[in-house]
Backbone atoms as SQL, in Angstrom:
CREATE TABLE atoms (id INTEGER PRIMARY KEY, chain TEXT, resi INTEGER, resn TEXT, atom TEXT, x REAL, y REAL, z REAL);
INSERT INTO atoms VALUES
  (1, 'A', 1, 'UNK', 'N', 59.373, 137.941, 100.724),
  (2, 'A', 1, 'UNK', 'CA', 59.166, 137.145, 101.911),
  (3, 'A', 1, 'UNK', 'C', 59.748, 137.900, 103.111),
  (4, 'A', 2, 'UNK', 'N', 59.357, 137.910, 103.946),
  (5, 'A', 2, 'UNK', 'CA', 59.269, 138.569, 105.449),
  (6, 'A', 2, 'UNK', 'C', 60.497, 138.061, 106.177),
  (7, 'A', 3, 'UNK', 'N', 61.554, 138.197, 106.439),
  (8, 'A', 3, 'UNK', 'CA', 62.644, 137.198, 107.395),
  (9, 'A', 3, 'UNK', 'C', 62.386, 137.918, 109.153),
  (10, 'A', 4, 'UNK', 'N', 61.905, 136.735, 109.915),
  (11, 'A', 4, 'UNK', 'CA', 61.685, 137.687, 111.460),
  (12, 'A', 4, 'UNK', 'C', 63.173, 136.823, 112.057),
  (13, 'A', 5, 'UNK', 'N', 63.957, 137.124, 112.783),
  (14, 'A', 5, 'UNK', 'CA', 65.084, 136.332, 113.340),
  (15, 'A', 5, 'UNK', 'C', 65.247, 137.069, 115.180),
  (16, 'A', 6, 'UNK', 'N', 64.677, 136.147, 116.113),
  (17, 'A', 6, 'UNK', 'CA', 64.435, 136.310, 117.374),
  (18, 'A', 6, 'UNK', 'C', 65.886, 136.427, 117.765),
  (19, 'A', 7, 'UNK', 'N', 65.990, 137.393, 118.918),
  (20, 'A', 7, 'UNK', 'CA', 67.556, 136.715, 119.790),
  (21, 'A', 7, 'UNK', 'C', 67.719, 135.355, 119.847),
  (22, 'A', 8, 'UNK', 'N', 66.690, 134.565, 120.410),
  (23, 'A', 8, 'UNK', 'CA', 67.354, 133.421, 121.016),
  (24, 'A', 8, 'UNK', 'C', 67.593, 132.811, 119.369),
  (25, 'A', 9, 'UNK', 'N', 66.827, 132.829, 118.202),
  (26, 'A', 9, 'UNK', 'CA', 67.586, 132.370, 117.292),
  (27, 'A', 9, 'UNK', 'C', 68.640, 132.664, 117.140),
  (28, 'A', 10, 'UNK', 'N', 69.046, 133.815, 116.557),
  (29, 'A', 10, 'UNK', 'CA', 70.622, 134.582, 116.900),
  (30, 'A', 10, 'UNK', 'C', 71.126, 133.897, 117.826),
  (31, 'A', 11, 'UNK', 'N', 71.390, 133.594, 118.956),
  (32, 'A', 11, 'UNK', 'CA', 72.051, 133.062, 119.921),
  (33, 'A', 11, 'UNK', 'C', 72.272, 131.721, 119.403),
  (34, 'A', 12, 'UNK', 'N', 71.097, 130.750, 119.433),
  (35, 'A', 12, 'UNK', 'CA', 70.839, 129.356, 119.292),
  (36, 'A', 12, 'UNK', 'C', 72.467, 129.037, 117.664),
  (37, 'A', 13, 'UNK', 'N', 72.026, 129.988, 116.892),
  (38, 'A', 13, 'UNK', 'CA', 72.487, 129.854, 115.461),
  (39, 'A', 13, 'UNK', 'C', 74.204, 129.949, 115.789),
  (40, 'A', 14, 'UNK', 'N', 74.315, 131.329, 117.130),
  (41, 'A', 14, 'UNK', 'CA', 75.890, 131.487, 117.458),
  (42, 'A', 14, 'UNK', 'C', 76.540, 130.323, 118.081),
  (43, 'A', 15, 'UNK', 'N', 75.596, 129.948, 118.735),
  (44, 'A', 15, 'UNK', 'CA', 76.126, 128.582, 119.824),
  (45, 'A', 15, 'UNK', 'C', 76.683, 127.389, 119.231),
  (46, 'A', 16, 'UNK', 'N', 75.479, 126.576, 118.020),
  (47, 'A', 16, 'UNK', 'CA', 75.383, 126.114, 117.037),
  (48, 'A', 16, 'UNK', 'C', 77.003, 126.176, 116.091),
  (49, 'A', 17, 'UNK', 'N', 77.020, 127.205, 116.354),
  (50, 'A', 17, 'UNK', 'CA', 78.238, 127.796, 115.005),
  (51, 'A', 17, 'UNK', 'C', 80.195, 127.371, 115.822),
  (52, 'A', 18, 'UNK', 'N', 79.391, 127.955, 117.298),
  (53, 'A', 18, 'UNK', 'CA', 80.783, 127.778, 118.323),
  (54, 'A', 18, 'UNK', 'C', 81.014, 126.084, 118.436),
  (55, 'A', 19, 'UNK', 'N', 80.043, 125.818, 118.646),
  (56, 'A', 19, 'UNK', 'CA', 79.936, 124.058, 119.046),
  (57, 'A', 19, 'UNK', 'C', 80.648, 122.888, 117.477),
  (58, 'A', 20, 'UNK', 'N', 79.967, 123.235, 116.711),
  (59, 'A', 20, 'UNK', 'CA', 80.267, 122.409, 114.985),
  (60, 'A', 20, 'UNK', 'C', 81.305, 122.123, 114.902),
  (61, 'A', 21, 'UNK', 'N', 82.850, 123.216, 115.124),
  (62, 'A', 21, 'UNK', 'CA', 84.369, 122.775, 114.925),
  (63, 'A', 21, 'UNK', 'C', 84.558, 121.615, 116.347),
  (64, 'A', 22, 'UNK', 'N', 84.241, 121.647, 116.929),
  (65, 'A', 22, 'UNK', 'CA', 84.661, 120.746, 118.015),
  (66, 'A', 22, 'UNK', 'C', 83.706, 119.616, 118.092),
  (67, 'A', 23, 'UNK', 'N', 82.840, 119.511, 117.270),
  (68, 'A', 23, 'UNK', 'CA', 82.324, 118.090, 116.957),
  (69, 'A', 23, 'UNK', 'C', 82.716, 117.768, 115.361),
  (70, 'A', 24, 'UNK', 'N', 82.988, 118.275, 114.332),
  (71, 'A', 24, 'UNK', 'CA', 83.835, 117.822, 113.634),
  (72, 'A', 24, 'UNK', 'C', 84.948, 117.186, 113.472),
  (73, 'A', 25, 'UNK', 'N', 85.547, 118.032, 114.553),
  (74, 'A', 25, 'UNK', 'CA', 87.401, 117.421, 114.660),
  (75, 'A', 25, 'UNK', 'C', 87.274, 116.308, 115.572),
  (76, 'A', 26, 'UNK', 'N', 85.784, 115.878, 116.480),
  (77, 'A', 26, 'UNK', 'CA', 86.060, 114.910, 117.037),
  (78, 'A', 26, 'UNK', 'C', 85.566, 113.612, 116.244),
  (79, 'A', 27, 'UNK', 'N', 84.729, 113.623, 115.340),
  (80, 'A', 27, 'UNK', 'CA', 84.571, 112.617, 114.274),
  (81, 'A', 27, 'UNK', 'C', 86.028, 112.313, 113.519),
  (82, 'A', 28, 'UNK', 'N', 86.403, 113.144, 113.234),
  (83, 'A', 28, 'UNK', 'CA', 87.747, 113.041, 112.631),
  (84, 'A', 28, 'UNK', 'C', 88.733, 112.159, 113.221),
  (85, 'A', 29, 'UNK', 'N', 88.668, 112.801, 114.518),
  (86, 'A', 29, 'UNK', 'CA', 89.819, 112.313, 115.290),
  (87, 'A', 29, 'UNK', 'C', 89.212, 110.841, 115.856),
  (88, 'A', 30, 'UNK', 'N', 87.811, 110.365, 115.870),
  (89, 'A', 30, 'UNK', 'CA', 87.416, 108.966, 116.155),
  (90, 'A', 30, 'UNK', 'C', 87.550, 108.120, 114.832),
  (91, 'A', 31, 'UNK', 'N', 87.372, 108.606, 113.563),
  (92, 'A', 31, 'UNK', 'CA', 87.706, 108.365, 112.759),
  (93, 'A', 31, 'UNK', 'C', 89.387, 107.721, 112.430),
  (94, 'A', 32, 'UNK', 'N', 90.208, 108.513, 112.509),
  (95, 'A', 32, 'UNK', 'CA', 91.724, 108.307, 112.640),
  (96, 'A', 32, 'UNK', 'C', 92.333, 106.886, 113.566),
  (97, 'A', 33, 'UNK', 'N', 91.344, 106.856, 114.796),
  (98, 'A', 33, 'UNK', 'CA', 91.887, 106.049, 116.169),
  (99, 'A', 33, 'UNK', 'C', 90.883, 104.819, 115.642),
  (100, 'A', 34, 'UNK', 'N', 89.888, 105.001, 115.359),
  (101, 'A', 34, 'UNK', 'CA', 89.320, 103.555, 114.577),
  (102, 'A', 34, 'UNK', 'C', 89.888, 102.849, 113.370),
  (103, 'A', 35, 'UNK', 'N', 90.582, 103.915, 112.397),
  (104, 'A', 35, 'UNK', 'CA', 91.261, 102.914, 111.454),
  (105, 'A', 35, 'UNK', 'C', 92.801, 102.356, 112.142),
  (106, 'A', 36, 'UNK', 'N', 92.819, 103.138, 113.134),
  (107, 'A', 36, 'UNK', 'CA', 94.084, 102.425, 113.663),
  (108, 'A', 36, 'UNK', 'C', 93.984, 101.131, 114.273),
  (109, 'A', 37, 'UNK', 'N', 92.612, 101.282, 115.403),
  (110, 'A', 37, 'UNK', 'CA', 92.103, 99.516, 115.819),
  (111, 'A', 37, 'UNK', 'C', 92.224, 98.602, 114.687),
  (112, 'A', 38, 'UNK', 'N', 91.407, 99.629, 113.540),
  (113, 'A', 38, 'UNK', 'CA', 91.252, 97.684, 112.460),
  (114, 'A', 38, 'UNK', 'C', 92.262, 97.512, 111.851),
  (115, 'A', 39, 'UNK', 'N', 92.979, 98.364, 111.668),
  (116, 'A', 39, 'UNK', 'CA', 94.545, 97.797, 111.209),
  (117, 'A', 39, 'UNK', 'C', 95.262, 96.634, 112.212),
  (118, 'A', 40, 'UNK', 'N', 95.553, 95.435, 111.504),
  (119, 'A', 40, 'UNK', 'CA', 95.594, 94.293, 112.200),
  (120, 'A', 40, 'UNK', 'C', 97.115, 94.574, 112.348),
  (121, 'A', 41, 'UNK', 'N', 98.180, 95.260, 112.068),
  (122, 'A', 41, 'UNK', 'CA', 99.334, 95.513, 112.328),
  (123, 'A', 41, 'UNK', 'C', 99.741, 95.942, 113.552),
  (124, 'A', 42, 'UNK', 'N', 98.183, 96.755, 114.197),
  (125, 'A', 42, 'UNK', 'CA', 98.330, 97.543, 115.668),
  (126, 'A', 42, 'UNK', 'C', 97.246, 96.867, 116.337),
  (127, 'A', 43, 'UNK', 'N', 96.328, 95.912, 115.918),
  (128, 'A', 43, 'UNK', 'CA', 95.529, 94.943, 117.146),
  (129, 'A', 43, 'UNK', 'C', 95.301, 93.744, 116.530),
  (130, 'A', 44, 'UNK', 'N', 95.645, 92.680, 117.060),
  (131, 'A', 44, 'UNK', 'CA', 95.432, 91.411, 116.130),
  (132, 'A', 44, 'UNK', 'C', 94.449, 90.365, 117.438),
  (133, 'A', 45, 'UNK', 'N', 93.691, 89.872, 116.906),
  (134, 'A', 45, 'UNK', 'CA', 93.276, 88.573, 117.842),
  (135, 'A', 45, 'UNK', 'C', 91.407, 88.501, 117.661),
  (136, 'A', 46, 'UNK', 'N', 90.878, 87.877, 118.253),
  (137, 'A', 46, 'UNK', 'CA', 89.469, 87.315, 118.074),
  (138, 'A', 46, 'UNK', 'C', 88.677, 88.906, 118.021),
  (139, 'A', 47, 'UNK', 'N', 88.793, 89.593, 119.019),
  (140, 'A', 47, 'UNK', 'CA', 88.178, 91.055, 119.476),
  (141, 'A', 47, 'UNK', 'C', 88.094, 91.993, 118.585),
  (142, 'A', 48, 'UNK', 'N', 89.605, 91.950, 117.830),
  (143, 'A', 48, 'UNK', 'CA', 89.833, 92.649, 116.976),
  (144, 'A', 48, 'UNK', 'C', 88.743, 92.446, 115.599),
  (145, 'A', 49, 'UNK', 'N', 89.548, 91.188, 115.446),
  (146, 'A', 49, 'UNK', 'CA', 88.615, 90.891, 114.233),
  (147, 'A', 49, 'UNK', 'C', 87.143, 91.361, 113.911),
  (148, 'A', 50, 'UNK', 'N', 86.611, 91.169, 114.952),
  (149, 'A', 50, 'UNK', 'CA', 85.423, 91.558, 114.965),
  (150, 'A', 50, 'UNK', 'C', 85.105, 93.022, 115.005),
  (151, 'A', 51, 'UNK', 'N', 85.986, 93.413, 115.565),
  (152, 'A', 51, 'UNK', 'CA', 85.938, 94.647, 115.630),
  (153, 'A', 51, 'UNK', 'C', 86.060, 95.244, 114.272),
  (154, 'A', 52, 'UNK', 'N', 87.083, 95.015, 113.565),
  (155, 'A', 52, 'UNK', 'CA', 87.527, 95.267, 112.421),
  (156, 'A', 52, 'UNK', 'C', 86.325, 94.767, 111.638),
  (157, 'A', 53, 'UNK', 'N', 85.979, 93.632, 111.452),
  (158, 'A', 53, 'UNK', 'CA', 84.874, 93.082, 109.715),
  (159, 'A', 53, 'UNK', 'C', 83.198, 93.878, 110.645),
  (160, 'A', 54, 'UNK', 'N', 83.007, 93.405, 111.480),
  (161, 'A', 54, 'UNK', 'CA', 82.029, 93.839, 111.898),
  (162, 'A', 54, 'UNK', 'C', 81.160, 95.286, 112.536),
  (163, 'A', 55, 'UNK', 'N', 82.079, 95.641, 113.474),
  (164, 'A', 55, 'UNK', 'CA', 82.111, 97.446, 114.093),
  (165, 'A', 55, 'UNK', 'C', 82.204, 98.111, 113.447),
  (166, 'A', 56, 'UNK', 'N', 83.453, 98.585, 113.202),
  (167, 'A', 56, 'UNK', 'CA', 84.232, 99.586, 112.387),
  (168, 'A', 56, 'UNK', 'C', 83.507, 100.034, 110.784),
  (169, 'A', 57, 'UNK', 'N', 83.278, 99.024, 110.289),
  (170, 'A', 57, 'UNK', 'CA', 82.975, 99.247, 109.181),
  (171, 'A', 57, 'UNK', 'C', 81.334, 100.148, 109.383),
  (172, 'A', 58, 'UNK', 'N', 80.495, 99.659, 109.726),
  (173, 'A', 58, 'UNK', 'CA', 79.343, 100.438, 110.060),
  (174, 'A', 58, 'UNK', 'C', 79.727, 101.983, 110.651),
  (175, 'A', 59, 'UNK', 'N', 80.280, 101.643, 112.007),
  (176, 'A', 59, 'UNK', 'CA', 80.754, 102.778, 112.764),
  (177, 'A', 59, 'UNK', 'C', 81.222, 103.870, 111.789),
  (178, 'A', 60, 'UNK', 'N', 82.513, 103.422, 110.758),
  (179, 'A', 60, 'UNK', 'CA', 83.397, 104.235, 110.119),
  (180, 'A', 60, 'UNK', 'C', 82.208, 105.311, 109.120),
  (181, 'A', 61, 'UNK', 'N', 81.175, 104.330, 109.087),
  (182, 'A', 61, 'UNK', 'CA', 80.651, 104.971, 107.998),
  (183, 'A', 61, 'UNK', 'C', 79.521, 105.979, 108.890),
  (184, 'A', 62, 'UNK', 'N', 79.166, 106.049, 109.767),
  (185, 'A', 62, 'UNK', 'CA', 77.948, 106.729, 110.241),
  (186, 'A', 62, 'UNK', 'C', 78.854, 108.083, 110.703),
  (187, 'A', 63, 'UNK', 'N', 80.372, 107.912, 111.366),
  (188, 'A', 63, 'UNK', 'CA', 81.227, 108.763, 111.394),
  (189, 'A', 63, 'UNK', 'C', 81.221, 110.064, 110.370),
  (190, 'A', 64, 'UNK', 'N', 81.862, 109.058, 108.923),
  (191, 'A', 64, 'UNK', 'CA', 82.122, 109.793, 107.792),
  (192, 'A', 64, 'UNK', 'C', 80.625, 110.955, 107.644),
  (193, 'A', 65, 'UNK', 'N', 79.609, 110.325, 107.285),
  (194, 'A', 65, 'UNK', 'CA', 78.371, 110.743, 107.474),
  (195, 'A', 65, 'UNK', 'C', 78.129, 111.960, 108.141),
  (196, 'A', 66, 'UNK', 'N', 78.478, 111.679, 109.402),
  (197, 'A', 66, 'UNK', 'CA', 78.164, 112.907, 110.222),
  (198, 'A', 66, 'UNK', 'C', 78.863, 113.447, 110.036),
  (199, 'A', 67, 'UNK', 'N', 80.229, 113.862, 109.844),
  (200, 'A', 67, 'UNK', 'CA', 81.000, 114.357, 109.725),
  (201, 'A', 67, 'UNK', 'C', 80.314, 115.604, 108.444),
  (202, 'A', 68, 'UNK', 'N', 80.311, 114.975, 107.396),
  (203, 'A', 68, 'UNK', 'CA', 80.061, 115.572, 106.229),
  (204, 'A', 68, 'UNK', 'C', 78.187, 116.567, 106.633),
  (205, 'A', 69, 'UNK', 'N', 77.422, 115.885, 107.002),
  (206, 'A', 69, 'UNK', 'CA', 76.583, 116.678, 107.850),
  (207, 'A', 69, 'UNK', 'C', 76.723, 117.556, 108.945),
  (208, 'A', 70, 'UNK', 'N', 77.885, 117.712, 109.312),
  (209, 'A', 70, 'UNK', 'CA', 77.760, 118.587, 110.332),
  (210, 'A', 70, 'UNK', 'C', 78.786, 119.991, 109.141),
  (211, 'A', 71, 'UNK', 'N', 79.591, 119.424, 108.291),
  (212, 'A', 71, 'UNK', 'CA', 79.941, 120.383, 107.822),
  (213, 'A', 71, 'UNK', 'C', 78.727, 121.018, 106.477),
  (214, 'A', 72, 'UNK', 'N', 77.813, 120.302, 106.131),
  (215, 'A', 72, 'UNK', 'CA', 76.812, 121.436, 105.756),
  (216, 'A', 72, 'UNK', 'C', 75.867, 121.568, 106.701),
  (217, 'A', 73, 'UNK', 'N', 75.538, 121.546, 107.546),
  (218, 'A', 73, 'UNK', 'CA', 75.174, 122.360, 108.475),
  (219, 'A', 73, 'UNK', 'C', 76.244, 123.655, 109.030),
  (220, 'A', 74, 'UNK', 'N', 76.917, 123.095, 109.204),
  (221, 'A', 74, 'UNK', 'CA', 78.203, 124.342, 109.411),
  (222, 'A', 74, 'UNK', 'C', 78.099, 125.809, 107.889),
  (223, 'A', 75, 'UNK', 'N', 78.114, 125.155, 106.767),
  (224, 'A', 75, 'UNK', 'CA', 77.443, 126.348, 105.476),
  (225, 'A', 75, 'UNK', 'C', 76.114, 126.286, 106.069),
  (226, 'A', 76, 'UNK', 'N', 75.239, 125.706, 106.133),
  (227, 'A', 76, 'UNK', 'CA', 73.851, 126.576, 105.647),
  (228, 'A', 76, 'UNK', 'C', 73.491, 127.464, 107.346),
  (229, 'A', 77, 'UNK', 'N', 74.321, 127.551, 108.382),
  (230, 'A', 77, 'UNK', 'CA', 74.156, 128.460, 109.434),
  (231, 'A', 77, 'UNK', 'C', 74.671, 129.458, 109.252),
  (232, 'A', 78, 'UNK', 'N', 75.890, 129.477, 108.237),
  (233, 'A', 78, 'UNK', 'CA', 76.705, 130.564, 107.981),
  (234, 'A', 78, 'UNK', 'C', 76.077, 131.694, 107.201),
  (235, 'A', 79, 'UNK', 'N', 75.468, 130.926, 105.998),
  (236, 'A', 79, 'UNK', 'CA', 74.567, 131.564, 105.264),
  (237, 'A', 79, 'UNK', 'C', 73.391, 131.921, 105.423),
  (238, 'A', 80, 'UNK', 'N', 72.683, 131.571, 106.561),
  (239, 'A', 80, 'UNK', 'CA', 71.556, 132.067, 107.525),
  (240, 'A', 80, 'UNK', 'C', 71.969, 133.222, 108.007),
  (241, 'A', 81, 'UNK', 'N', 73.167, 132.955, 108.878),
  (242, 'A', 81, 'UNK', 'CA', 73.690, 134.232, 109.434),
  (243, 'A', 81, 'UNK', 'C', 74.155, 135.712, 108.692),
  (244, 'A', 82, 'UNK', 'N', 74.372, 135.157, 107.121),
  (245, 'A', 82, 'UNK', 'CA', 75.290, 135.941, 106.553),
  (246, 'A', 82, 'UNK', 'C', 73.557, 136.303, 106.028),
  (247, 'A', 83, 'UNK', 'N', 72.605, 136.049, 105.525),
  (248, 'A', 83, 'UNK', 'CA', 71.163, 136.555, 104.774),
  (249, 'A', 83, 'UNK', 'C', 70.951, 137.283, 106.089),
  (250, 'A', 84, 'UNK', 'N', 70.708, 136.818, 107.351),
  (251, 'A', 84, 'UNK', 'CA', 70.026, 137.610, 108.415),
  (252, 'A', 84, 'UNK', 'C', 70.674, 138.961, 108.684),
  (253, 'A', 85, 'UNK', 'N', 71.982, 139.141, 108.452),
  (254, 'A', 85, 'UNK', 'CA', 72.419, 140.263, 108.961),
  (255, 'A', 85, 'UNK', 'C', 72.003, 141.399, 107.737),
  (256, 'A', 86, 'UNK', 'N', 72.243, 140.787, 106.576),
  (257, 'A', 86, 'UNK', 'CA', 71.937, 141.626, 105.100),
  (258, 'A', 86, 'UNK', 'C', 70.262, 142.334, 105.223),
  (259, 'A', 87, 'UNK', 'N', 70.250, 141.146, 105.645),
  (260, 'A', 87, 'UNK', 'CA', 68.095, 141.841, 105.884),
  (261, 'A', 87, 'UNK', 'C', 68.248, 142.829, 106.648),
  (262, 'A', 88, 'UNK', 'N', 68.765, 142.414, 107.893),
  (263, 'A', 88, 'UNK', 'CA', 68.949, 144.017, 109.239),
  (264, 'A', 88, 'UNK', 'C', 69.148, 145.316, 108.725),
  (265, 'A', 89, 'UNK', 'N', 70.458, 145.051, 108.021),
  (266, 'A', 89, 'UNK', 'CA', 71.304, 146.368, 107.363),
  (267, 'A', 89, 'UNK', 'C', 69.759, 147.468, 106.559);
């Protein structure tokens, strides 16, 4: 099979690669500050609640989700990158 890999792919794939750690760690870190809301020890009252049985729980999970998608996307760019350069050589 033929591999063609344009600059702007190269680029698109580098950018891609620069960008991933800093949307990871920010799932993480929304992750962390949301289980702290539904912990009724650090917000208690009507808002909360809801926040807690209702929000959070969806939220937490589309979080986790992406999270875990952005880290295989994070491998399979690596390994794009790491096949594309092997083809060059």
């Amino acid at each position: 099979m033929r591999t063609v890999t344009t600059p702007a792919a190269l680029q698109a794939a580098a950018r891609i690669s620069q960008i991933l750690p800093g949307l990871q760690t920010t799932a993480v870190n929304l992750i962390d500050h949301g289980n702290t809301l539904a912990d009724p020890r650090n917000w208690e009252g009507p808002k909360a609640q809801v926040f807690r049985a209702q929000i959070w729980p969806e939220v937490q999970h589309a979080l986790t989700d992406l999270h875990a998608n952005l880290t295989e996307l994070a491998r399979g760019i690596t390994e794009i990158n790491r096949r594309t350069a092997a083809a060059g050589s």
